[in-house]
C-alpha positions as CSV (number, residue, x, y, z in Angstrom):
1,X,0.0,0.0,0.0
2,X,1.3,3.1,-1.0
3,X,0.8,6.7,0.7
4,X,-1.3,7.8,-2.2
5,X,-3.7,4.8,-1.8
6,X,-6.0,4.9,1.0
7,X,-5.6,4.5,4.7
8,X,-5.8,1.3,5.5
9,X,-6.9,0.9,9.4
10,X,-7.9,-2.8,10.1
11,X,-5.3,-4.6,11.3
12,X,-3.2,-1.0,11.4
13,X,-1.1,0.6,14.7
14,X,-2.3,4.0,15.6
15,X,-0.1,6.2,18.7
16,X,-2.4,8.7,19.7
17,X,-1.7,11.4,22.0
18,X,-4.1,13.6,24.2
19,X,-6.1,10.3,24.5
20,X,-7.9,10.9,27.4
21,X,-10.9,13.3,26.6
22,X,-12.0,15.7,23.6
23,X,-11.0,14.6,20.0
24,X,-8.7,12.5,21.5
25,X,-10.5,10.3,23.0
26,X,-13.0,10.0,20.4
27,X,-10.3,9.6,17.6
28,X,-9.4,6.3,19.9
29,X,-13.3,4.8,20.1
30,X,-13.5,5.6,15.9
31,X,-9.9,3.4,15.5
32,X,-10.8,1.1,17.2
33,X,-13.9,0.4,16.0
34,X,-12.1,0.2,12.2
35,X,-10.1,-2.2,14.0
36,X,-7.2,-0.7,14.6
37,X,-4.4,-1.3,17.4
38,X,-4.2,1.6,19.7
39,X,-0.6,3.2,21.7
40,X,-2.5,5.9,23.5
41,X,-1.1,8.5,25.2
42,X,-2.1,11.4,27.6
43,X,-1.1,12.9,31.7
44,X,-4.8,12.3,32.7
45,X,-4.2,8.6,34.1
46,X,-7.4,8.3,35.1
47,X,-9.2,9.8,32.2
48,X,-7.0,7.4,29.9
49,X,-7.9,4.3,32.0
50,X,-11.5,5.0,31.7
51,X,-11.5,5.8,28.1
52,X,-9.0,2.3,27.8
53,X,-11.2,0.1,29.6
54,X,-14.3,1.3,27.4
55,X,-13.0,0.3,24.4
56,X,-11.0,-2.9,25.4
57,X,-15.2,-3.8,26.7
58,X,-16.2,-2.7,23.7
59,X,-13.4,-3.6,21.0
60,X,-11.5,-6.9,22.9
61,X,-10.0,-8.0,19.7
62,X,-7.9,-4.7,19.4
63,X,-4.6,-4.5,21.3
64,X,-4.1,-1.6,23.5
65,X,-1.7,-0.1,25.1
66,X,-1.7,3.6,27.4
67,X,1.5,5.6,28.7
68,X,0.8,8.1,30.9
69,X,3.5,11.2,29.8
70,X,3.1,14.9,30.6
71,X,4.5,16.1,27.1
72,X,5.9,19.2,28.9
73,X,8.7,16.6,29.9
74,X,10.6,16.5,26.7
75,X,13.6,14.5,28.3
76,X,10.6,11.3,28.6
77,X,9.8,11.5,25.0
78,X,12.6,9.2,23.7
79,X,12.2,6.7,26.2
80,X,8.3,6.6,26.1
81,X,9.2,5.7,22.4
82,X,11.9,3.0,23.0
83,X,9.2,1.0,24.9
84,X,6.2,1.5,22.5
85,X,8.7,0.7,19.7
86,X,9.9,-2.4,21.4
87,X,6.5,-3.6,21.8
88,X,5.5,-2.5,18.6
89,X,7.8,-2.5,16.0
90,X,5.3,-1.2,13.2
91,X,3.3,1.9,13.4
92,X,1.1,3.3,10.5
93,X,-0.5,6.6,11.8
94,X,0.6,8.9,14.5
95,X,-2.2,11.3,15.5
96,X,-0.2,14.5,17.6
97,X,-3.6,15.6,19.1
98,X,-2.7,16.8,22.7
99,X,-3.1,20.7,23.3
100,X,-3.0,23.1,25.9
101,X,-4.0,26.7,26.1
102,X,-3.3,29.7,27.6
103,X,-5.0,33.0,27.6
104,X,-3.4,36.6,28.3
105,X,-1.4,39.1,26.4
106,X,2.2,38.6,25.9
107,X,3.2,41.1,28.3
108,X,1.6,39.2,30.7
109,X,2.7,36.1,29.7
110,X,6.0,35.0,31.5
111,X,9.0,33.3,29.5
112,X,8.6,30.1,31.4
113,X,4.5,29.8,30.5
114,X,5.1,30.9,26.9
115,X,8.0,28.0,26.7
116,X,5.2,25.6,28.4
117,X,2.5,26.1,25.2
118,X,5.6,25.9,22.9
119,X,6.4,22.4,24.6
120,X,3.2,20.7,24.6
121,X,1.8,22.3,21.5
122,X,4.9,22.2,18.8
123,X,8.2,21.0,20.6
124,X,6.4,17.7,21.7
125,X,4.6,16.8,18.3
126,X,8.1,17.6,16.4
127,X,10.1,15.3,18.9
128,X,7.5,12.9,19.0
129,X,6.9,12.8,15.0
130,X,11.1,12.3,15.1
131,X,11.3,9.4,16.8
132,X,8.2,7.7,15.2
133,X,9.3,8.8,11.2
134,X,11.4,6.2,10.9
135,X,8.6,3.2,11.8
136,X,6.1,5.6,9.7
137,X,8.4,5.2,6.7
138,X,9.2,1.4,7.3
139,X,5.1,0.9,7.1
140,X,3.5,0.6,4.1
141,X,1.3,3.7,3.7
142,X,2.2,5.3,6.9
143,X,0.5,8.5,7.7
144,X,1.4,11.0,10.3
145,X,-1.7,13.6,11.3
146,X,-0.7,16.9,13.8
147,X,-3.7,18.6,15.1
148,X,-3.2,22.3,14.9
149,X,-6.0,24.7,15.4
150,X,-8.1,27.5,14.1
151,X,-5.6,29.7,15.8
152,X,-3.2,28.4,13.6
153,X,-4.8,30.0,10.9
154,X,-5.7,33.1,12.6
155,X,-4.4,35.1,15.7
156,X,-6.7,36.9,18.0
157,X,-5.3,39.3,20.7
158,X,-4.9,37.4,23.7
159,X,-3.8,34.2,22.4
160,X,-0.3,34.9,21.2
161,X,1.5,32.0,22.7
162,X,-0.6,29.2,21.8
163,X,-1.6,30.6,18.3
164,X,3.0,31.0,18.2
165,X,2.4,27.2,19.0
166,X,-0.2,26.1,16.4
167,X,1.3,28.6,13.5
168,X,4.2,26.4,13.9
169,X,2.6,23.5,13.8
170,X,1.1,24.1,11.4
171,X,4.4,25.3,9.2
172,X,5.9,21.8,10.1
173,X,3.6,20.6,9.2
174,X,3.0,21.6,5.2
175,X,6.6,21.3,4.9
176,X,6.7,17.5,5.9
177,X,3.9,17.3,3.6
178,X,6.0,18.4,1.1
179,X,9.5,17.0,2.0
180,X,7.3,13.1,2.9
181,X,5.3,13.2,-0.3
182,X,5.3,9.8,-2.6
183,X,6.8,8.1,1.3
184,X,4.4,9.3,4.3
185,X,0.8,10.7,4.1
186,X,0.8,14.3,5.9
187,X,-2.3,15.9,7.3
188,X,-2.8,19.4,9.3
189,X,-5.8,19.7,10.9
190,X,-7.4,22.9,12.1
191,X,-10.4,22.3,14.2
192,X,-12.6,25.8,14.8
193,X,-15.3,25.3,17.9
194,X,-14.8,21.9,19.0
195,X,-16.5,20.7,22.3
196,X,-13.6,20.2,24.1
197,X,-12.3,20.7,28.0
198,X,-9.6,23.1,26.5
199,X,-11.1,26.3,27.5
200,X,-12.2,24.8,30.7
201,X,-8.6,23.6,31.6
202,X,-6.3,26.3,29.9
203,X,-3.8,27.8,32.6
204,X,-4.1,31.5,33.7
205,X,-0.7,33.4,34.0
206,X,0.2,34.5,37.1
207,X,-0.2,38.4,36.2
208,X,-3.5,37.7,35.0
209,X,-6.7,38.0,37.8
210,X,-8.9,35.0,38.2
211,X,-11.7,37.4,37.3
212,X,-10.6,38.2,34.4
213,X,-9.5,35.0,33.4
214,X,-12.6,33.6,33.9
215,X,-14.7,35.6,32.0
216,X,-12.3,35.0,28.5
217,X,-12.7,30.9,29.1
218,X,-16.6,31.6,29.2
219,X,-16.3,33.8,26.3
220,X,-13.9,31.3,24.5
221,X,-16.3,28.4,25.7
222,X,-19.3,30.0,24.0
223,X,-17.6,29.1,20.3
224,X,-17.2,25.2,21.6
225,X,-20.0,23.8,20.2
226,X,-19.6,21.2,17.1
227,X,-19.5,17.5,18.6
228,X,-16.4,16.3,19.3
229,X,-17.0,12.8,18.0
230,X,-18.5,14.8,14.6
231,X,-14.5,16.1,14.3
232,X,-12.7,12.9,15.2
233,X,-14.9,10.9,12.5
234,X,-14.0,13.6,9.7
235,X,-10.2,13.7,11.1
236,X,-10.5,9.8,9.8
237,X,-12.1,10.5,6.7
238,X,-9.4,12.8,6.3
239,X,-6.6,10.4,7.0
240,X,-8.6,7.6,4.7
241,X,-8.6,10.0,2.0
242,X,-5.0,11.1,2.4
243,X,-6.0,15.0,2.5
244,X,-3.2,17.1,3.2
245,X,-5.5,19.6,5.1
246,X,-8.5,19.7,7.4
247,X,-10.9,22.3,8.5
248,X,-13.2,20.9,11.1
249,X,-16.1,23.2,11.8
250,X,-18.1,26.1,10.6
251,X,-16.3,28.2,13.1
252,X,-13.1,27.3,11.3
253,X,-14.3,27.9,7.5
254,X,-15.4,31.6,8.0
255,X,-11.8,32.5,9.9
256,X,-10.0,30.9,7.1
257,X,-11.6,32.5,4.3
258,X,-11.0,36.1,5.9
259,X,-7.4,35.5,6.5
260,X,-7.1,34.3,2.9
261,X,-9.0,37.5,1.4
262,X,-7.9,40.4,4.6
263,X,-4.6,38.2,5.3
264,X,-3.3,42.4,7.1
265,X,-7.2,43.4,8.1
266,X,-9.1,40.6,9.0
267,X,-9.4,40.6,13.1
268,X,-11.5,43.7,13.1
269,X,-14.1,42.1,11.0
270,X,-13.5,38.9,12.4
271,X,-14.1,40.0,16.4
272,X,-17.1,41.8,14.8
273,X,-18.5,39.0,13.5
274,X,-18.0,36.6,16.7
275,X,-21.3,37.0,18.0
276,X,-22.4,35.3,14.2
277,X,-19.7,32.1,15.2
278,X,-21.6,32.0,18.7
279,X,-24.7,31.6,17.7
280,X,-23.8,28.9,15.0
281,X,-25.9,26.2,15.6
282,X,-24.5,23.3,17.8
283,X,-25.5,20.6,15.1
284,X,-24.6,22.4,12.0
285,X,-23.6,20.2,9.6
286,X,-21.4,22.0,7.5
287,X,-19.3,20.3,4.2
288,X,-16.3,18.7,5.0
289,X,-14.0,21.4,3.0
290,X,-11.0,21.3,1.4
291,X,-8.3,24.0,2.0
């Protein structure tokens, strides 16, 4: 099977970080029910033995294994991949999923917390894809998927570190696309108003008043409406299909088309029209567009 052919998953190896909850945790429950074997990652142990114990009830003929990693700990990386590695030798798709946020300005952003978003968000995902390339290209028809973000497409005030983050994951993305074409299968995906616990567990810097902070994750919360399940089973189609991008979410098609057309004017429109991406219907259905 050759990368331009499509994803194969039965009988396929999937590692998938950020397993525990969200898209993650969805993107493990749609793999395994295509029959795939599962390396699942995330730093929520119990979250990821609940989610694990679901689907070995549900799936018992897939083989499963979870680490429990904080990706923030970059040192663990190449260990956590020796053992997967040495119990399996063969993996087809890595899925970098696992995010973290962080609202505030820069200014009141410290070094330390801005280096914490870059960590997780980009540094993890490009050691991680590293030490998994090699198995990827030793697979017939491997494919690697890194989850980026709306904000890696546009970048509002107040979210300058973890749109720094998803902009570069993004960028290493499309270049791996490129430099991996005809050997690996390459997809960026930029999910808009998932229903996800990121708002609800993004860290508030220290400068930053809990008031205040609190009021931006129910603002940023109000955009989370398009199923999280509805994501992870187009993020599969995606991978099936081979696309090289993703856009997952009404709130995610609008954004994109404005920083295409007003790529040095389009926040001003774009804040004005948030109230519009609010009130987008929580079932939407949407096209499943190409970018």
């Amino acid at each position: 099977m050759s990368p331009s052919a499509p994803f194969r998953f039965p009988g396929a190896t999937a590692v998938l970080t950020g397993a525990a909850s969200g898209i993650g945790e969805h993107l493990a429950r749609g793999l395994a029910a295509r029959g795939t074997h599962l390396v699942l990652l995330d730093r929520d142990a119990a979250g990821l033995d609940g989610v694990a114990a679901s689907i070995r009830e549900r799936h018992p003929q897939v083989r499963l294994r979870t680490v429990v990693v904080d990706l923030a700990e970059l040192s663990s990386l190449p260990a956590v991949a020796e053992r997967v590695l040495a119990e399996h030798p063969r993996i087809d798709l890595l899925v970098n999923n696992a995010g973290v946020a962080l609202g505030g300005r820069f200014d009141q952003v410290s070094a330390e917390e801005f280096d914490w978003v870059m960590d997780v968000n980009f540094r993890a995902p490009v050691a991680l894809t590293r030490l998994f390339l090699p198995a990827l290209l030793r697979a017939p028809g491997g494919h690697l998927v890194n989850v980026s973000s709306l904000f890696g497409l546009v970048a509002p005030p107040g979210q300058v570190a973890y749109s720094s983050s998803k902009f570069a994951l993004r960028g290493f993305t499309e270049g791996l696309r490129h430099e991996l074409a005809g050997r690996v299968g390459v997809t960026v995906v930029h999910p808009g108003g998932v229903r996800t616990r990121i708002a609800e567990s993004a860290r508030r810097p220290a400068t930053v008043p809990e008031d205040r902070a609190r009021a931006d994750r129910e603002s940023f919360a109000a955009l989370l409406g398009y199923p999280p399940e509805r994501a992870a089973a187009e993020i599969l189609g995606a991978v099936e299909k081979r696309r090289g991008r993703l856009l997952v979410a009404p709130t995610a098609v609008l954004p994109a088309a404005l920083a295409r057309l007003l790529p040095g004017s389009y926040w001003p429109v774009l804040h004005a029209l948030t109230p519009v991406l609010q009130a987008v219907p929580r079932g939407f259905p949407g096209r499943r567009r190409r970018a």
